[in-house]
N, C-alpha and C positions, 0 to 999 in steps of 0.2 A: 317717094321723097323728092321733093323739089332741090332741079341740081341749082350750082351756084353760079350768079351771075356775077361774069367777073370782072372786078375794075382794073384801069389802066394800070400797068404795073409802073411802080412808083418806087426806087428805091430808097429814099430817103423821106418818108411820111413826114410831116409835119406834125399829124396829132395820132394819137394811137388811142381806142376806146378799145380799156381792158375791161372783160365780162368776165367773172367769177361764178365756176356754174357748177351743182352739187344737189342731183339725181334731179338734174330738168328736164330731161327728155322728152316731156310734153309741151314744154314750152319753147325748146329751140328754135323748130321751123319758122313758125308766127314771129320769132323775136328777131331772126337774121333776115328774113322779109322784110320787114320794119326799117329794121338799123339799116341796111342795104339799100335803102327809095332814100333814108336821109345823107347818108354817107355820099351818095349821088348826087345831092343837091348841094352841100357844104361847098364853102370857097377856098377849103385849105386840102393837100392832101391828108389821105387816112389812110390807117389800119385799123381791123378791126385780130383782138389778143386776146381769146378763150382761154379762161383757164379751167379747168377740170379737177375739181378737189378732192379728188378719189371717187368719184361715184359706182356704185357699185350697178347702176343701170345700164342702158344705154346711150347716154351723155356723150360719151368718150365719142363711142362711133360715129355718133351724127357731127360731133365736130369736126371727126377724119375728114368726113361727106363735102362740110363745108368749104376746110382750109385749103387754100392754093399755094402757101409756100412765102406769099409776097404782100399784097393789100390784106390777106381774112391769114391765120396763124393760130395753132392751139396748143397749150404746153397741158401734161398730164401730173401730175403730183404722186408720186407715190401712193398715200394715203391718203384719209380728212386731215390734212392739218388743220381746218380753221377759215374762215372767213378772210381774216388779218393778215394771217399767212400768204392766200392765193393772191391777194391788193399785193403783196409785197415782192411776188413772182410777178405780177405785171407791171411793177418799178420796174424789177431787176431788169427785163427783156422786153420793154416795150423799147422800138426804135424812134420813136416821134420825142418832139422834143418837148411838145404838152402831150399831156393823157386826161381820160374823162373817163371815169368809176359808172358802170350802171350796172344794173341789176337784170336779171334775165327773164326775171319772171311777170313781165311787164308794168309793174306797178307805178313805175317811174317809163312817163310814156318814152320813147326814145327819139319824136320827133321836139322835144325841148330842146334840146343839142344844138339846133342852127341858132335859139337865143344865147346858150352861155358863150359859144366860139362868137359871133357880134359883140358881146361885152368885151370877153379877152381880148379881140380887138382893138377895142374903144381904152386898152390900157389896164385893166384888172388881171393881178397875176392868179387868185382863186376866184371861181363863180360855183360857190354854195347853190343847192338847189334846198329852198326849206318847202315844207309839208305845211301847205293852208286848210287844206282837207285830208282828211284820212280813211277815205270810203274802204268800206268794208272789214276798218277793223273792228274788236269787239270794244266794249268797253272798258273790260280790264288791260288790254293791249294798251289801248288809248293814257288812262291814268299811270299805269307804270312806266310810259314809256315819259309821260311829263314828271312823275315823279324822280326819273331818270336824270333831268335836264336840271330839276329844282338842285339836284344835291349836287349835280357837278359846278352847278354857274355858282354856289357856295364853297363849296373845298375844295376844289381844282386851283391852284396856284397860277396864276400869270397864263393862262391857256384862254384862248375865247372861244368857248364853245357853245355856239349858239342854239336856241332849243329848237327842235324838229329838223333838223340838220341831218342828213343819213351818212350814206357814203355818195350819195349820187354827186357827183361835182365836176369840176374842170380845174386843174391843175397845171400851171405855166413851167416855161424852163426853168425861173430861178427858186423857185417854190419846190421844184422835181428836183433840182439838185440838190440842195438843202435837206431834202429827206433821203439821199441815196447817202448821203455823208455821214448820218444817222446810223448808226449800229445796233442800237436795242434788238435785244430778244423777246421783251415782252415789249409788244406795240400794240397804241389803240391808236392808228392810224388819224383818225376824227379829232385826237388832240393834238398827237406829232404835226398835223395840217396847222391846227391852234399856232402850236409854238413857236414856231419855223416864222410867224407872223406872213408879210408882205400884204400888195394891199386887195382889200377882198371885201367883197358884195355879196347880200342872198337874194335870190331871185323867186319867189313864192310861188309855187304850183297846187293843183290837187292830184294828193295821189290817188290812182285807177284800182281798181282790185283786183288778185291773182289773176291770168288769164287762164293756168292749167295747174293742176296738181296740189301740193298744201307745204304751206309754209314750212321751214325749217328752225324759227325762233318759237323760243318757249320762254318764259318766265324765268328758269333758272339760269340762261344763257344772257338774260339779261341783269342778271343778280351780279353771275360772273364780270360781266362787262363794268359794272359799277364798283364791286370793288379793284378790279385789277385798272382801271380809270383813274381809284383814288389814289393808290398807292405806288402808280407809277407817273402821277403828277402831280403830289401834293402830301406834304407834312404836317397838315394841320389838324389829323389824327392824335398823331402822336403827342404835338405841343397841348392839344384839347386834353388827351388825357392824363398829361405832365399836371396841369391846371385842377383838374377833377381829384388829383392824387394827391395835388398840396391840400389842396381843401380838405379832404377827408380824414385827411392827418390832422390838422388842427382841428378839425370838428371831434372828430376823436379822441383828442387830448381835453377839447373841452366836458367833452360827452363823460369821459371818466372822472375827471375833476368832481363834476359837479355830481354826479352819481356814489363817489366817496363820501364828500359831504352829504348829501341825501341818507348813506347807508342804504343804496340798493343797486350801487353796480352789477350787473351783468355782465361778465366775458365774452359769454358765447355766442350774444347777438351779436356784439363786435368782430368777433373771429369768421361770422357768416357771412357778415356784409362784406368786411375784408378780402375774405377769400373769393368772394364770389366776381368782384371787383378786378380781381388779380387776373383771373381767370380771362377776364375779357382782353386786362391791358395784355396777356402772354396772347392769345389769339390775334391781336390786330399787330405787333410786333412778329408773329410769325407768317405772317400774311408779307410784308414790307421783308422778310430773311429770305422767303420764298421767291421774289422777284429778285433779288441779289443776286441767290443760286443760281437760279438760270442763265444771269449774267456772266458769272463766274465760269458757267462750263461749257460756253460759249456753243452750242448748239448749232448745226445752221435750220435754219425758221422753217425750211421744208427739202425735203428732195424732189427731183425731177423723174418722173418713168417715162417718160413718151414727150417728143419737143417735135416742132414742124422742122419738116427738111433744111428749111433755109436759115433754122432759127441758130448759129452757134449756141454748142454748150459751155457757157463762161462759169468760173465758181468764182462770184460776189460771195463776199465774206456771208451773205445771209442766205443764199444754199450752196446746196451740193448735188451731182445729178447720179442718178445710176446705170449705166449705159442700158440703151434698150432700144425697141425698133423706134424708128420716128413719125409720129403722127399721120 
């Protein structure tokens, strides 16, 4: 294993690129090589913030390998919480006063990084990275993930979320702060970035394909994403089927009317439709009760098992840690 080449130590980082990693362990070395030649060349200080999402590989280890304590850092999670979750661990404890979301598995090259830090510069508090290519995804990846984009830039309320937009991005102070003030339980991060507004640019790339190992997205995870999307930024579910429910009422009252006079009303078809109608509106209103709850019993988003030496264990309202060795 290639040991790690260490940067100047720097105690107050200016930018912090948090990596979110969950059973990479074919991809790490190639990818802290990488990040590491750019991190070098950048004009601001760094760190670089592994987080560890439970993997049950050896993820964990190699991050041991890498972290120094000071410029490279790596926090453990207890378990998988989630994608969303570990983004929200690398708010909590990144030092830098911007951060930049990448991915580990190299598909977002990591030498883009010297253009988005240039724009931050040039005054942009977000630099979006969007996807102009999407090598090596399959076809059905490809259409679901634009059918993704079709229904949020429709039912998402007041959020801008642009289509092919991942989590790859650059994130400024007053943009970082505005989301640490933020308390939700259920976060799609992609929108919270939306809301927060401030002012922001996509910068178009093509993305590369895996470099090791296989994906961790599937279909249903994107299902997930879409509706916990709608329902944690947008009513227009509900007012749609407020709309759908008048209607069917009146249709209905005409429907027997006119089926009286005929002498062939039918109940039963109407009791089907009704009911079946019902059934949806109780499903999408318990979807909207669902994120409430969560709300309500205030959770924190993840626990900590394993933190870098130097990292204090703080509890941010959005975890909690459980003492254990450190990284």
């Amino acid at each position: 294993m290639q040991t790690l080449h260490r940067f100047p130590e720097r105690p107050d980082p200016l930018l912090t690129i948090v990596v979110p990693c969950f059973q990479e362990e074919e991809t790490i070395p190639e990818f802290h090589q990488r990040i590491t030649r750019v991190v070098r060349r950048l004009p601001v200080s760094c760190e670089i913030l592994y987080i560890d999402d439970g993997s049950n590989d050896r993820t964990a280890d190699i991050l041991r390998h890498y972290q120094d304590g000071s410029s490279v850092r790596c926090l453990s999670l207890s378990r998988n919480f989630g994608k969303e979750a570990a983004l929200s661990a690398g708010i909590d404890h990144a030092r830098g006063s911007a951060l930049i979301f990448i991915d580990v598995d190299l598909q977002d090259p990591p030498e883009l990084i010297s253009a988005m830090v240039d724009h931050w510069q040039r005054g942009y508090d977000v630099v979006n990275m969007q996807r102009n290519l999407r090598v090596g995804d399959s076809w059905f990846k490809r259409m679901s993930a634009r059918a993704y984009y079709w229904v949020m830039q429709r039912l998402v309320e007041k959020v801008d979320m642009p289509a092919d937009v991942s989590d790859f991005r650059l994130i400024g102070p007053a943009p970082l702060a505005a989301l640490r003030a933020l308390d939700e339980r259920s976060r799609i991060l992609k929108g919270m970035i939306g809301w927060v507004g401030f002012r922001t640019i996509e910068l178009p790339y093509n993305r590369t394909v895996r470099h090791a190992g296989s994906t961790k997205w599937n279909a249903a995870g994107l299902f997930n994403l879409a509706i916990e999307s709608i329902v944690s930024f947008s009513r227009k579910p509900l007012r749609i089927f407020s709309l759908i429910s008048f209607g069917l009422f009146v249709s209905s009252i005409c429907y027997m009317l006119a089926s009286l006079v005929a002498g062939s009303f039918d109940i039963h078809h109407l009791i089907v439709g009704m009911a079946s109608f019902m059934c949806v509106g109780v499903a999408m209103v318990g979807e909207y009760l669902g994120v409430t709850l969560a709300e309500v019993k205030r959770r924190p988003l993840y626990f900590l098992k394993h933190s870098s030496k130097a990292d204090p264990v703080s509890l941010h309202p959005s975890m909690a840690s459980i003492e254990g060795k450190k990284c």
